[in-house]
matplotlib code that plots the C-alpha trace (Angstrom):
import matplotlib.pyplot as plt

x = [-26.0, -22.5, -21.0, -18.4, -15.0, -12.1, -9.3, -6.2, -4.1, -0.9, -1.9, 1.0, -1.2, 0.2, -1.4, -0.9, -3.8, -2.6, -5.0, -4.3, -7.2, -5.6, -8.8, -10.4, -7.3, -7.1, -11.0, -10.8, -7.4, -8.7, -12.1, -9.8, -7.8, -10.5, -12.2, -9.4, -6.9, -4.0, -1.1, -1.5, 0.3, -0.6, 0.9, -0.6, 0.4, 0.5, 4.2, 5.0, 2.8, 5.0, 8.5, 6.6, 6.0, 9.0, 11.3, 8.7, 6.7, 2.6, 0.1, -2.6, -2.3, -5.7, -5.5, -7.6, -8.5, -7.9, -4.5, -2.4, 1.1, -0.1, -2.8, -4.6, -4.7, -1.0, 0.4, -1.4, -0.2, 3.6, 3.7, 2.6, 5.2, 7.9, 6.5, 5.4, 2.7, 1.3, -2.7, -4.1, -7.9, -8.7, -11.4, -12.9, -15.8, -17.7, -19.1, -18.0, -17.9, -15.8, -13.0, -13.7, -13.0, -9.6, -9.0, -9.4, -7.5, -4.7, -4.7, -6.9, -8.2, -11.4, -13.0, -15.0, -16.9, -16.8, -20.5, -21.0, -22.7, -19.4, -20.4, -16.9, -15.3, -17.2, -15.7, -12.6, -12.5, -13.9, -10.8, -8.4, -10.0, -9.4, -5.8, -5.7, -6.7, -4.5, -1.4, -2.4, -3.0, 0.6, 2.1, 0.4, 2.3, 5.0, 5.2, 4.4, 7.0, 9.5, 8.8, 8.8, 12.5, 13.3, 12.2, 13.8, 17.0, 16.6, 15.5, 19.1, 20.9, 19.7, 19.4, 21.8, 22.2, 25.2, 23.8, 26.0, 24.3, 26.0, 25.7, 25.2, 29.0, 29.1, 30.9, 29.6, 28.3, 26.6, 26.6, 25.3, 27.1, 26.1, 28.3, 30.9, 30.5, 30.8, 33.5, 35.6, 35.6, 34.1, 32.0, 34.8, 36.7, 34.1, 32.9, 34.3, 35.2, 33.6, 32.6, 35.0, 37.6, 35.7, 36.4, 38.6, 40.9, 37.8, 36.4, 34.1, 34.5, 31.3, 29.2, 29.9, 28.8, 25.5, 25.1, 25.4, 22.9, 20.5, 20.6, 20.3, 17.5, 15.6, 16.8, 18.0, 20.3, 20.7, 23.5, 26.9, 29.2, 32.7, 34.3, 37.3, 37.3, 39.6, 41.9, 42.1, 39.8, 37.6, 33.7, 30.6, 28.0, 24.3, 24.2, 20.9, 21.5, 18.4, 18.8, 17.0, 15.9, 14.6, 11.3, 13.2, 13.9, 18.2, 19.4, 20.9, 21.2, 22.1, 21.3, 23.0, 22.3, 24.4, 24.8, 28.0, 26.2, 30.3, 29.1, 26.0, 27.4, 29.3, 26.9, 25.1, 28.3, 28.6, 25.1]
y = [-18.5, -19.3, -17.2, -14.9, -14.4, -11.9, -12.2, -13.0, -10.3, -10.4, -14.0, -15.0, -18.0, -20.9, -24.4, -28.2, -30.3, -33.9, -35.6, -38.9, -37.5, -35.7, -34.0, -33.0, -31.9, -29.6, -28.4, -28.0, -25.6, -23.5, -23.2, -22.1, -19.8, -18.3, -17.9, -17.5, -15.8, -18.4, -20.2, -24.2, -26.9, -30.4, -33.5, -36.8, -39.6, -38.9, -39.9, -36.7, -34.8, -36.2, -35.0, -31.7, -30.9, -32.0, -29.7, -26.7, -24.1, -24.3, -22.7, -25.1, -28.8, -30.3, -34.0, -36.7, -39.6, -42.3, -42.1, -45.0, -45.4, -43.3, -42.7, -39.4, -40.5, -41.9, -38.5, -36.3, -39.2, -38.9, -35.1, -34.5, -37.4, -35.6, -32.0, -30.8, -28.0, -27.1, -27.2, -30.3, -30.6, -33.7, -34.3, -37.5, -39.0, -40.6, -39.5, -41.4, -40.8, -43.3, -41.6, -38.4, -38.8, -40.9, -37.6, -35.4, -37.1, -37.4, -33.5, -32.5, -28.9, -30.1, -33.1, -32.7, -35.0, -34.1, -32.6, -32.3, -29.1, -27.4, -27.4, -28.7, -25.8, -22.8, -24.4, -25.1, -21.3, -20.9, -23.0, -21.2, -17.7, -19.2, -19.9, -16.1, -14.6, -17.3, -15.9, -12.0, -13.3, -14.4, -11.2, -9.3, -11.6, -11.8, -7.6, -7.5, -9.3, -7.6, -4.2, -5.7, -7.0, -3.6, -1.5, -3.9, -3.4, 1.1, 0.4, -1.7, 0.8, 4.2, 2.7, 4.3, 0.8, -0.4, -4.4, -7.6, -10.5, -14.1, -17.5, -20.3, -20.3, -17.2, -15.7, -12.6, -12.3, -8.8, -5.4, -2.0, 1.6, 2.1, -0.3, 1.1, 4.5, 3.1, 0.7, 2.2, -1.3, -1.2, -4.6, -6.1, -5.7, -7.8, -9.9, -13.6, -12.5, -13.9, -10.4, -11.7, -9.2, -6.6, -7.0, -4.9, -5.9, -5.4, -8.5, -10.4, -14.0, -14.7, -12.4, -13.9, -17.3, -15.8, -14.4, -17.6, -19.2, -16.9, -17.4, -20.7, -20.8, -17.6, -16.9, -13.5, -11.5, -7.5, -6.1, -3.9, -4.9, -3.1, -3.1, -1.9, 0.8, 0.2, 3.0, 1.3, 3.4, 1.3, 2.1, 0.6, -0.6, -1.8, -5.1, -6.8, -10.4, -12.3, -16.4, -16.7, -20.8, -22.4, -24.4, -27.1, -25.3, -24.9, -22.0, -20.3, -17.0, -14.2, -10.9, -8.3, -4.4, -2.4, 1.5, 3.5, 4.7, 5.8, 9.5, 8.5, 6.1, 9.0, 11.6, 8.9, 8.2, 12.4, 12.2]
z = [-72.3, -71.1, -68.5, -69.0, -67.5, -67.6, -69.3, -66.6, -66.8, -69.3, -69.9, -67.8, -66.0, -67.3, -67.4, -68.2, -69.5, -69.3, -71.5, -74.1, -76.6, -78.7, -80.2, -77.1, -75.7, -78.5, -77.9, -74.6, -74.9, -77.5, -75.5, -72.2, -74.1, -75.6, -72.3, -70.0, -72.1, -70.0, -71.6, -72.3, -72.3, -73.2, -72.2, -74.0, -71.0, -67.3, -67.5, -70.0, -67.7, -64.4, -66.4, -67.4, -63.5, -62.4, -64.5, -65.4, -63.5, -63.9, -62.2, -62.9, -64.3, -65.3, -65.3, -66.9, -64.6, -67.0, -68.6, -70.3, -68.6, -65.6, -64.1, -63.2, -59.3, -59.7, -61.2, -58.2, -55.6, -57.0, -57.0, -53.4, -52.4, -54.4, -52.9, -56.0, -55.1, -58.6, -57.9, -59.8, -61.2, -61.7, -65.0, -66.0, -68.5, -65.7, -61.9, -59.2, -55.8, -54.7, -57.6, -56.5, -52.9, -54.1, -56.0, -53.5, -50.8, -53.3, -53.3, -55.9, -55.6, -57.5, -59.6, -62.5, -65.0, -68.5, -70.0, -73.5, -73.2, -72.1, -68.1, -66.9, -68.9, -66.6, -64.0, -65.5, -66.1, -62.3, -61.5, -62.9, -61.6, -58.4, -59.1, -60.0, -57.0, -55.1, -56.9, -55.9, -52.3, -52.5, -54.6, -51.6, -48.4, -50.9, -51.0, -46.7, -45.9, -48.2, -46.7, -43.4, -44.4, -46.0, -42.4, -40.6, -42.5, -42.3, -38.6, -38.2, -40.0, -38.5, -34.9, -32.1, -30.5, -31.9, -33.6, -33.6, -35.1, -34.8, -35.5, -33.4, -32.1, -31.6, -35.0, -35.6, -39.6, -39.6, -37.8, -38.2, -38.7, -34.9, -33.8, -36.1, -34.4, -31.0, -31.3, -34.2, -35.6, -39.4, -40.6, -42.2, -39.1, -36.8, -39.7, -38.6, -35.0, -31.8, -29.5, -27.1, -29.2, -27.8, -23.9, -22.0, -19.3, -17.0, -17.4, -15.0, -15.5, -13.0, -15.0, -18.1, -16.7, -15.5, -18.5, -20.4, -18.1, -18.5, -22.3, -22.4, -20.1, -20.6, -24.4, -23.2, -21.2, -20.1, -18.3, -17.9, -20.0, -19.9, -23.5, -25.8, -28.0, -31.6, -30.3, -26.8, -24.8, -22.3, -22.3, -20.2, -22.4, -21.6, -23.7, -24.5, -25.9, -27.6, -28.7, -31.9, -31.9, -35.4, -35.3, -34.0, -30.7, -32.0, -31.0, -34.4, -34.0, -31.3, -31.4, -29.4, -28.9, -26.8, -26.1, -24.7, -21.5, -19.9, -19.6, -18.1, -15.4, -14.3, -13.9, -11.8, -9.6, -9.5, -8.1]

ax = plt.figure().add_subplot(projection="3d")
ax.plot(x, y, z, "-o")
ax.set_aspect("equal")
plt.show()
């Protein structure tokens, strides 16, 4: 009794089967969409089934070992080389263990031999479950990290810290309303500027060279900063400036928070 599997969901899987017979190319489709309930494609030489990769999404290819113009092990060896991540099962008419290991080295996700009695197509179907529950795994890192993104973009609007973010030379590209309230300068105001528009005439040249250092070697820097209103009124601000550094180690980003802490200062000094 053959096993039975559900039908993927809106039947929006879609596959490649690169195989030169053209008959049981034809079988085996109609016995996976039968089964499966997933789109097919066929490709009748590995070199159709290269260009079909190259320029067209699939979820799945299944690939016959033993194709004229290119091979099976050639096709999976030329897509990993080129990047090409589509998940690759490689099928053949013969066991051998020397192929299979070749196969799966190549970047095969599995190797099957061909049985007459339909065997290869359960796990064809087992295959291509498993491609399923791959994509959902995905949807659900895919939906984490855009709620992630979406807090951290509420959290960088509703925050009291007035935000500056800047590139690597220091050009600022974003900041938040806070900093808008603040500094009475709107985003298209700072947009493009270097936050040395921002100081007042009490500047501490020393400071800013401590500052510098510490960035460089500690990635970060907290401090008194003494800044310029738009309508020229001078402010103290606690800055806290992060380097953001690629996987590379580059710094390409900082990241500055700051809060008007004038009234406070003086209530201190009154103290």
């Amino acid at each position: 009794m053959k096993k039975q599997y559900q039908s993927l969901s809106g039947s929006n899987l879609r596959i490649l089967y690169v195989e030169d017979d053209a008959a049981l190319a034809g079988l085996l489709k109609l016995q996976l969409q039968q089964r499966c309930g997933c789109n097919i494609d066929i490709a009748s030489d590995g070199e159709r089934g290269l260009a079909e990769l190259q320029y067209k999404h699939y979820d799945l290819a299944i690939v016959d070992y033993n194709l004229p113009v290119l091979s099976g092990l050639q096709l999976i060896r030329i897509l990993k080389d080129n990047g090409i991540q589509t998940p690759v099962v490689m099928l053949t008419g013969e066991g051998d263990e020397e192929v299979a290991s070749a196969s799966m080295k190549a970047g095969a996700v599995d190797y099957l031999v061909k049985d007459i009695r339909g065997g290869h197509v359960d796990k064809l179907c087992a295959a291509i479950q498993w491609v399923l529950r791959e994509q959902k795994i995905q949807l659900k890192k895919q939906k984490k990290k855009f709620d992630r993104k979406r807090l951290a973009e509420t959290v960088f609007d509703v925050i009291k810290e007035g935000i500056m973010v800047t590139d690597a030379e220091t050009v600022i590209e974003t900041v938040n309303p806070a900093f808008t309230s603040i500094t009475g300068y709107t985003d298209d105001e700072a947009v493009g500027q270097k936050p040395g528009f921002l100081k007042s005439d009490r500047r501490d040249e020393q400071l800013y060279k401590r500052m510098w250092q510490s960035l460089e070697e500690n990635d970060c820097w907290e401090g008194e900063l003494w800044n310029r209103r738009k309508d020229g009124e001078v402010y103290l601000a606690w800055m806290v400036i992060n380097a953001i550094r690629d996987a590379r180690g580059v710094v390409y980003r900082y990241v500055g928070a700051f809060s008007d802490i004038t009234e406070r200062k003086k209530d201190e000094e009154k103290i």
